[in-house]
Structure formats: C-alpha cells, structure tokens
N, C-alpha and C positions, 0 to 999 in steps of 0.2 A: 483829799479823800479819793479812794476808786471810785470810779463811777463804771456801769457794769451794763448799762444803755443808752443810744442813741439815738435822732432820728435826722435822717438825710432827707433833703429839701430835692426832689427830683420831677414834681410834678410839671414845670413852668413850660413852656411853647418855644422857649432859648427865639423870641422873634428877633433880637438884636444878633442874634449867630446864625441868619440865614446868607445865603444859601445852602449853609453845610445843616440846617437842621427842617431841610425840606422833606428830608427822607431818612431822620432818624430822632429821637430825644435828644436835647442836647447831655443828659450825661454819657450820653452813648458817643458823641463826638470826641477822637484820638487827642490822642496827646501825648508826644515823644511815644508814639507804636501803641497807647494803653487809653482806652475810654477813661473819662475823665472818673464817673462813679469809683471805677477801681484803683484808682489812686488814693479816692476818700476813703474807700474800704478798709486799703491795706493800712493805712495811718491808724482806723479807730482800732483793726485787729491787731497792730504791733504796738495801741495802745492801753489793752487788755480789755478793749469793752467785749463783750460777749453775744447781745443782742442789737439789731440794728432795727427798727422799723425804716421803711422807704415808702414814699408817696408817689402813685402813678396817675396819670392823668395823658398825657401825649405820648402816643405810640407807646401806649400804656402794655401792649402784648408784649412789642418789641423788644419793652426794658425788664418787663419781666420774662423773657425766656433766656436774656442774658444774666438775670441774678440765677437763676433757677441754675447756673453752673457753677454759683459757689457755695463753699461748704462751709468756710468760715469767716467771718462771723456770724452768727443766725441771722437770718433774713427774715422777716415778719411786715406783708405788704398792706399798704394803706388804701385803698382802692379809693381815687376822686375822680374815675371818669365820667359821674353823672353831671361833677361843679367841679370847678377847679376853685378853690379856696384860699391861693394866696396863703404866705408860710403861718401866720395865725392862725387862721381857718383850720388849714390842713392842721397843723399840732391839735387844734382844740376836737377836730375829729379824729384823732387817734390818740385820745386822751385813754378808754378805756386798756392802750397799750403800750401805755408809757410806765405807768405806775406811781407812786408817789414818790419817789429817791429824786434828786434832782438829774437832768440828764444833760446829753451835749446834743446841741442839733448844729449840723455842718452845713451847708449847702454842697448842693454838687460838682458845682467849680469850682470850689474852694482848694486850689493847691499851691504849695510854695516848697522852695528849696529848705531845708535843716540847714542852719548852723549854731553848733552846740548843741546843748541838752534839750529832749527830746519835748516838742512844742507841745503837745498834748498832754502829757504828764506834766509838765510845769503848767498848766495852764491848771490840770485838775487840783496840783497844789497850792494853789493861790487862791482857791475859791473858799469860803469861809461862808457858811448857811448861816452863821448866827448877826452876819453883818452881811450880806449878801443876798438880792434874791436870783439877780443876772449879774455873770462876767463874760464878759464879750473880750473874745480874739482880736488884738488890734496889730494892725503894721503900718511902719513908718511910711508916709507918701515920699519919702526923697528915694525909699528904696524898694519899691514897687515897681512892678513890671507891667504894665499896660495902662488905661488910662483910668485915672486917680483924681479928675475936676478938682473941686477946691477941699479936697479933704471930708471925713464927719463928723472927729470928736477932739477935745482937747479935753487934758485930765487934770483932775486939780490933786493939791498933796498927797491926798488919803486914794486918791487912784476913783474917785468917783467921775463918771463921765459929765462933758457937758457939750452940747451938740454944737455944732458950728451955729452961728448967728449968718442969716439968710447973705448978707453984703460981707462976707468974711471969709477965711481961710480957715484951716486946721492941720495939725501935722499928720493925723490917723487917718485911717482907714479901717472901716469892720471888715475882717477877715475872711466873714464869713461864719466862723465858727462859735459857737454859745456854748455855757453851762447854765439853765435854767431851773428854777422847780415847775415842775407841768402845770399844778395846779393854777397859775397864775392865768393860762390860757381860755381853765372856765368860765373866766368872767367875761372874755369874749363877747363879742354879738352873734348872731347867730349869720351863717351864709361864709362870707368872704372877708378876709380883714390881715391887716399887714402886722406882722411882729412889732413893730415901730408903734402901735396903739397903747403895748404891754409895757415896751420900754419909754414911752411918755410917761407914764402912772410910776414908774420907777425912777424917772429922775428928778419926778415932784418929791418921792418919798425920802430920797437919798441913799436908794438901794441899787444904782445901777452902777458898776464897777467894770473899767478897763484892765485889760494884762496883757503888755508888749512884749510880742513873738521875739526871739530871736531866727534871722534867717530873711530869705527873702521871699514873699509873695505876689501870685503871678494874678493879675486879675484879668482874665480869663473872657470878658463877654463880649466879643466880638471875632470875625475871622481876623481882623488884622490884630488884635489883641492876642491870640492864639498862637500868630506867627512869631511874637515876641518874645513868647514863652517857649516857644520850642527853639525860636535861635540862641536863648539863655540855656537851654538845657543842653543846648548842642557845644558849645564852649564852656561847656563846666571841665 
C-alpha cells in the first residue's frame, strides 16, 4: 500500500550523544555534512509520503527553524515542550494528526546505507492491514553499524515478531522505523509511555510483524557510534 503519512520521533534530549547535543537536538547533530532529520526526510520524500508530523520538545526553536527550510515534504509540528512524552505519548498526542490510514513513524537517527530495492517501499509492500496491525523495520545485528547488545527480536515462519528472552540473544534489531495504524495509540495512558506498551498487546494478539531491510544500518546513539557511521560512509 502507499502510505501518504508519517511521523518522526525528534523530541528526545539524545543524553547518550552528549557532548555534541549540549548545544543542539540531537536530529540536528551532522552526519556525513547532513543533520541526521534530513536524512530521514529525504528517505520518506523519495519515498512518496507527502506529509510528515515531527515532535519537538529539546531546543524545540532550534529544530524548528531548521524544518521551517524545507519545502518538501510537508512539515506539520507536534509541540511537547510542556512534557516530553516518550514515542507513545508523543504519537497518542498527535493523534488528531495523524489520521486514520496507517502510517510510518521513523525515529530520527534512524539511517542506513541502500542496498537493492528501495527499503521503504518494500517495507510499505509487505504490510498487509488485514493480518497486521504493526510492521516493524528490522536489520541484521551481524551487519550493523554501531552497538547492537544482544539483539531485540527473533521472527518466527509467518514473520511474527518475538522478543528476545531477558538471558538471550537475537539476530535483529528494530530499525527504527514502523508502519502503524494510529488508532492503537488511543488506548494509551494518559502523560508519557513507551511504543513498547502497544507492541506488548500486539505480540499477545499475534499481530506484530517483522520485515528485513536489505542494506546496512547505522545505529547512531552515541558520539563514538556516530564515528562509525561516518568512517562506513567515508569508504563506501
């Protein structure tokens, strides 16, 4: 299916990417010459979504007078500088802007290198509303870029997620990126609360589904994680 909206995860405080995010958001923090947001941007815009909401919360001016320079994709701001509400929260307040379609919510550091056909679009064609209610962006931990602990999901036949067991391994990693229906997030609690709530109640139901990227991803949360991803970009 097209999906025609998104929402990027940009409110958080990046504490684990300090020093460099003492004096800016971390989507605002470089990467190979380009703040990391505009990576994510360009990926939903050359993936036909048309509308983005974005959550601000930390140097909340800042990140928005750096959106306020692009044109495309629409930009549509979440404002969480009274509470910062953790990526549930935030979605379930920016429910009235989401719509009912299902949509993609990316995180902000969310980047990886292409190889083959184009990750986004095959992700959107893999999702299936009538057996689906989440599909979650997964990539291999062997071929990951920065640090990956002991993995998060292991898939069984039919592509249904199951989460690493606490004293275990796993070969994934969430990517970062979702296709959601919003609606799931009303049930929410009210205040602050992690996406990780939504997808409990989805792997009880057997509606939460994995779809492995091809390519490589860079996971991004720290300075020395950062330098890893730029010395991968720099020998490509």
């Amino acid at each position: 299916m097209q999906i025609k909206r998104a929402m990027v995860m940009a409110a958080g405080k990046g504490t684990r990417m300090q020093p460099l995010t003492d004096t800016m958001p971390k989507p605002l923090v470089p990467l190979a010459g380009r703040p990391l947001i505009d990576h994510v941007l360009d990926r939903l815009e050359e993936a036909g979504i048309e509308e983005v909401i974005v959550n601000t919360h930390y140097f909340a001016d800042m990140l928005e007078a750096h959106l306020a320079s692009r044109r495309s994709p629409r930009i549509i701001l979440s404002d969480e500088r009274a509470e910062l509400l953790d990526t549930g929260g935030g979605a379930k307040k920016a429910l009235p802007l989401l719509g009912d379609e299902p949509i993609i919510t990316f995180n902000s550091d969310s980047v990886w290198v292409e190889e083959g056909r184009d990750t986004l679009r095959s992700l959107m064609d893999a999702f299936d509303p009538d057996r689906m209610d989440a599909l979650l962006l997964l990539a291999e931990v062997k071929s990951t870029i920065g640090f990956v602990g002991r993995g998060d999901f292991e898939l069984d036949e039919a592509g249904r997620l199951i989460r690493r067991k606490p004293e275990g391994t796993a070969p994934f990693m969430f990517a970062g990126v979702q296709i959601i229906k919003p609606a799931l997030f009303a049930d929410g609690p009210s205040g602050p609360f992690s996406t990780n709530l939504i997808w409990d109640r989805l792997l009880a139901s057997g509606r939460l589904y994995g779809h492995c990227m091809q390519g490589t991803w860079m996971h991004v949360g720290t300075p020395e994680d950062l330098a890893r991803a730029e010395a991968f970009i720099h020998d490509l």
